[in-house]
C-alpha positions as CSV (number, residue, x, y, z in Angstrom):
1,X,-273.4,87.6,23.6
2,X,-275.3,84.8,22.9
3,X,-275.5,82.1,20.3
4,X,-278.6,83.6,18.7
5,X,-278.9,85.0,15.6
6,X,-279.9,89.5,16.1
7,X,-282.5,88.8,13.5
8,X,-284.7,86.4,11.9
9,X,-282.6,86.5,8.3
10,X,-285.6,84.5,7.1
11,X,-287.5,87.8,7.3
12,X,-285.2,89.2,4.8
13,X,-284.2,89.1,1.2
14,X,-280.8,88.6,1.0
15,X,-280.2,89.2,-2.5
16,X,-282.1,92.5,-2.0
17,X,-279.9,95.5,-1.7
18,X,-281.4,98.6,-0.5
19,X,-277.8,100.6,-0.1
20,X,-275.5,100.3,-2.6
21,X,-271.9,100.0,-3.0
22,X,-271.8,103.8,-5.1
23,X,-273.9,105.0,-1.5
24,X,-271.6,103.0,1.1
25,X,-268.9,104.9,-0.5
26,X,-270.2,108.2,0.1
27,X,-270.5,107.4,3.5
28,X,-267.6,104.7,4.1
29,X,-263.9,106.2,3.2
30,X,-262.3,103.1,2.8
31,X,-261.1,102.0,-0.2
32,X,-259.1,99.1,-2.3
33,X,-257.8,96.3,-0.2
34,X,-259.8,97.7,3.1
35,X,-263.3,97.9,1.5
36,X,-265.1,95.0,3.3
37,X,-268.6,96.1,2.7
38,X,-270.5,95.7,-0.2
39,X,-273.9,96.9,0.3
40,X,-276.7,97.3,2.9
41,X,-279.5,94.9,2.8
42,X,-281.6,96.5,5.9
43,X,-281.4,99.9,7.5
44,X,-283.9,100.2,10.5
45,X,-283.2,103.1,13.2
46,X,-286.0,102.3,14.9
47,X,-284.8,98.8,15.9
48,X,-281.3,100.3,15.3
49,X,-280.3,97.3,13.5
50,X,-278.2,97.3,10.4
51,X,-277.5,94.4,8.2
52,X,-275.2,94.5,5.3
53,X,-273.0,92.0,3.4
54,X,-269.3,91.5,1.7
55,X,-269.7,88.9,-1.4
56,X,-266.0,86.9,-0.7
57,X,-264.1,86.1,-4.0
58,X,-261.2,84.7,-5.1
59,X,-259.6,88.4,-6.1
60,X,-259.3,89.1,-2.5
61,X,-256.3,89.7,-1.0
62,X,-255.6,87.5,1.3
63,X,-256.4,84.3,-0.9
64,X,-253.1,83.6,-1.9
65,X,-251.4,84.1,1.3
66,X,-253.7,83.1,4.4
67,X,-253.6,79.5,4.3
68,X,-252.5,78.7,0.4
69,X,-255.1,76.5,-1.1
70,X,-257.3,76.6,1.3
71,X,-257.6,80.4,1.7
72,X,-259.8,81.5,5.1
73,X,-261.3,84.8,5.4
74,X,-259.1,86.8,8.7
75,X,-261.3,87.2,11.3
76,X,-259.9,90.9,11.9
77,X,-260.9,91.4,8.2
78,X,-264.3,89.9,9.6
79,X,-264.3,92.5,12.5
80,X,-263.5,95.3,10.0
81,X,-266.3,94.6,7.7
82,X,-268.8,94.9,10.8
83,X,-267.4,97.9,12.4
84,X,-267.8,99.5,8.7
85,X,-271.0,98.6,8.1
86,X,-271.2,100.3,12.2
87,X,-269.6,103.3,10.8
88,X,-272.6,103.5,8.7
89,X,-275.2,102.6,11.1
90,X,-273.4,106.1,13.2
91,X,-272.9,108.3,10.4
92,X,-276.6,108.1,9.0
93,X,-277.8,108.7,12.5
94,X,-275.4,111.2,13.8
95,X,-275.1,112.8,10.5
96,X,-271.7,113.1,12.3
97,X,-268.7,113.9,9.7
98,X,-266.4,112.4,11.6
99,X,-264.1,109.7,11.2
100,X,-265.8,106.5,13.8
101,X,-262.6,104.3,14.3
102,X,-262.1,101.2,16.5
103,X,-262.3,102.1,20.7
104,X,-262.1,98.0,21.4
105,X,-263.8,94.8,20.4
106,X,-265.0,92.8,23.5
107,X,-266.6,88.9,23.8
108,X,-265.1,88.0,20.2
109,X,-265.6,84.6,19.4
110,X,-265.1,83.1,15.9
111,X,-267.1,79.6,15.3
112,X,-267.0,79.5,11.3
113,X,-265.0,79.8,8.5
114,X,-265.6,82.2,5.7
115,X,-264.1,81.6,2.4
116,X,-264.0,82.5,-1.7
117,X,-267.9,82.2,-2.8
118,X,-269.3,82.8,0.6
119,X,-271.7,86.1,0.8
120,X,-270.7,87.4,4.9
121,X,-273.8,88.7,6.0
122,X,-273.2,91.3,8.6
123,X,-275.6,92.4,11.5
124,X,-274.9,95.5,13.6
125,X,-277.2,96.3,16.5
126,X,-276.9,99.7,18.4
127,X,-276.6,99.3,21.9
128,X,-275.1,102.8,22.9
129,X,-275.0,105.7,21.0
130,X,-273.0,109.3,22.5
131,X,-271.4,111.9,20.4
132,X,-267.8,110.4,20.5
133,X,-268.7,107.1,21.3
134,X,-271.2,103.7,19.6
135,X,-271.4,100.3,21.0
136,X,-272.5,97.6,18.8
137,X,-273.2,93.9,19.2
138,X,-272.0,92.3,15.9
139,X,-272.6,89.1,14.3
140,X,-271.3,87.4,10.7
141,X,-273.8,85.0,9.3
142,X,-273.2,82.3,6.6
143,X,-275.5,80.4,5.1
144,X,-277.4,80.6,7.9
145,X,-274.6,79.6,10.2
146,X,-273.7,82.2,12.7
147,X,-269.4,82.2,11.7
148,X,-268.3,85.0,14.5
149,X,-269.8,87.8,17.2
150,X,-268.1,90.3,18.7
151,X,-269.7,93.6,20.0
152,X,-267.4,96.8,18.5
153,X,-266.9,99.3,20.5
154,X,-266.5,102.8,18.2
155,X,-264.8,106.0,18.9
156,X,-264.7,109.7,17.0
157,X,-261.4,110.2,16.0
């Protein structure tokens, strides 16, 4: 994967949801601790690009313990929230009940931090889509500065 962004952000509103959290849900079944999406801010099959975001606050849980006072979003929490808002990309397509869990992550690379007050913007792009199986490259924007990539690799468990 390459350095450049999937998508002009510019050509989006950012603070514009589209998806809500109340929708996610119905679609997402993680809850509590492991909910790392927030919303969906662009849905567009025929591109089949997703974008979606996680606001980061202080509540979460990690702050206190990964790296006390100076808390740093995980970057498997960072992988999680993009192969969720994946999950979604592959449900709403497939219409497929089933639960789309992690098959691998390949060409991870982390080159940002993400912490309280940032808003993660998340960018899915289908690259492969098969009953039991969805490939996505991934990318976590903030403020403009790409923070990780990694393309997910998803399977029907």
């Amino acid at each position: 994967m390459s350095q450049d962004i999937l998508i002009d952000l510019s050509s989006l509103d950012l603070n514009k949801v589209l998806i809500g959290i109340e929708t996610v849900r119905s679609v997402i079944p993680h809850r509590h601790e492991m909910e790392q999406l927030n919303g969906i801010i662009k849905f567009d099959p025929e591109q089949k690009i997703v974008v979606g975001y996680k606001d980061i606050s202080n509540e979460e849980f990690w702050v206190r313990g990964h790296i006390p006072g100076r808390p740093l979003m995980p970057g498997v929490l960072m992988l999680e929230a993009a192969a969720q808002l994946c999950t979604y990309y592959y449900k709403k397509i497939t219409q497929d009940e089933r639960f789309l869990g992690f098959g691998g992550i390949d060409k991870v690379k982390f080159r940002g931090k993400v912490v309280p007050g940032d808003k993660l913007i998340l960018i899915a792009k289908n690259t492969e889509l098969r009953s039991r199986r969805a490939i996505f490259d991934t990318q976590g924007v903030v403020n403009g500065k790409l923070v990780f990539e990694g393309v997910i690799i998803g399977m029907v468990v």
